[in-house]
Residue, then its C-alpha position, 0 to 999 in steps of 0.5 A: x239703453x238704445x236698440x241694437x238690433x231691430x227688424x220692419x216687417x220683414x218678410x221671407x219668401x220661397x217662391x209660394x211659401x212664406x217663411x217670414x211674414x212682416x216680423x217687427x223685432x227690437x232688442x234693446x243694447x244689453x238684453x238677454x233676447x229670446x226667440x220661441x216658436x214651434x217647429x216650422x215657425x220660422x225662427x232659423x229663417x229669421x237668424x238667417x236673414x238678420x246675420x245676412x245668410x237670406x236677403x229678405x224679400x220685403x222689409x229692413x234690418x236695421x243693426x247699430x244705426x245701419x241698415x244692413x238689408x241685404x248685406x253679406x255675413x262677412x260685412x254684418x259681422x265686421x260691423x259688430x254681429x256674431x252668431x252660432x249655428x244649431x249643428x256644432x261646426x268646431x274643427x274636431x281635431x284641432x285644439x280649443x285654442x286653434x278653434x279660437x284663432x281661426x275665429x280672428x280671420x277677419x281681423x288680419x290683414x295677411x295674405x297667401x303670399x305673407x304666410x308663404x314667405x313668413x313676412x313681418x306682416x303675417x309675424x305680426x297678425x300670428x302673435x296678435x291672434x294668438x294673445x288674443x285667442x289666449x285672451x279670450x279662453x281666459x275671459x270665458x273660463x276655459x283656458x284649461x282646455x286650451x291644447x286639447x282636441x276639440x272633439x275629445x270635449x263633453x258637448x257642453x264644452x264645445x258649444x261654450x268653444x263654438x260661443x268663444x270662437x264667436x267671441x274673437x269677432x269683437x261682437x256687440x252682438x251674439x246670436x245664439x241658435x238652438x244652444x242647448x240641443x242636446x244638452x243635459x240638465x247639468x250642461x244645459x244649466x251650465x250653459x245658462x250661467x255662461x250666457x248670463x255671465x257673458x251678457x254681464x259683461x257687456x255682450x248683447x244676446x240673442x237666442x233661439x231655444x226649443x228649451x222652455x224653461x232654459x228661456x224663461x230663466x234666461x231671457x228678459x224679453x222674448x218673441x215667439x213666432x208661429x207658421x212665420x208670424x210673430x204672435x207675441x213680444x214681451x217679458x216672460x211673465x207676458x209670454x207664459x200668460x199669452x193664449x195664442x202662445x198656449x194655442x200655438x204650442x199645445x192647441x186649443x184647450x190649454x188653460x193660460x199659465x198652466x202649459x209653459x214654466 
């Protein structure tokens, strides 16, 4: 179907510290895409620099045809990219439905003085957002929580709000870090069908997981980093059976196929 996302040798530095080492990456348009590693791997430091938090210090990332090396968040993500972050970030005492719309903020063209004088112009972008936060609630199943308190949710419905939230972007692409932390089985269960039933309907998936068996189940390509290098790219089955995989999860000693499910 084409590359969507894709990286080339990218590399990132703190002063002495590699972080990222010339990591090559291609996630194909409509892939469920994982990214695995140990503690310290590097994982988060890539999403950084893939959604425009980091520059890289060497090497491109190339999104939709675009080189956007370098390009801040808010320009990657008009250009079609979204993502999430391991630590929730909802506003706890707002409504689901209010999380939604402040999630269409770069899609209005209202300014301060708009919202103090109630111009047409902010009428206008107020009902768009609010029918298409609606929109999107209903897209994701979760209308019924629309007016309530965002912190008054279980933890798997506030990352399911954060992900819709995300959603308002119009993305083609989502990245999602660490979306099962702290989940249980049944929410982490849950979760996995969503993110399956988001990518059936046309969205683009990216995510990083400590959750072994929540990526083998959900992924069809995975790339797993260690101490900032990638060690290995391919389907689950390519992954469980890499012995470098097995070394840099459980050490020497780990017979292949025995250690990841």
């Amino acid at each position: 179907m084409g590359t969507l996302l894709e990286t080339q040798n990218v590399c990132k530095y703190f002063g002495g510290l590699k972080a990222v080492e010339n990591v090559d990456m291609k996630v194909e348009k409509g892939d469920i895409f994982g990214i695995i590693g140990p503690n310290g791997a590097g994982k988060t430091t890539f999403f950084n620099i893939c959604s425009g938090f980091y520059a890289p210090t060497h090497g491109k990332i190339i999104f939709n045809n675009n080189d956007i090396s370098g390009v801040s968040p808010d320009k990657i993500a008009r250009l079609g990219m979204a993502r999430t972050f391991q630590n929730i970030q909802l506003f706890k005492y707002m409504s689901v439905l209010d999380n939604v719309k402040t999630g269409f903020h770069i899609k209005t063209e209202s300014t301060m003085t708009d919202a103090i004088l109630h111009t047409n112009r902010y009428k206008k972008d107020k009902e768009y957002v609010n029918e298409k936060s609606i929109e999107v609630l209903k897209k994701v199943g979760l209308s019924k929580y629309a007016e309530t308190k965002a912190g008054n949710l279980a933890y798997g419905i506030q990352r399911k709000v954060e992900i819709a939230r995300a959603l308002a972007l119009d993305p083609t692409i989502i990245l999602l870090d660490e979306p099962a932390a702290g989940m249980n089985p049944n929410e982490t269960d849950s979760l996995r069908e969503f993110i399956k039933q988001l990518n059936e309907d046309g969205y683009t998936i990216v995510v990083i997981e400590h959750d072994m068996k929540f990526v083998m189940r959900s992924c069809n390509q995975i790339l797993v980093l260690s101490f900032g290098q990638k060690i290995c790219e391919g389907t689950p089955e390519i992954v469980k059976a890499d012995e470098q995989v097995h070394q840099a999860y459980f050490g020497k000693g780990i017979i292949a196929g025995k250690g990841l499910q």
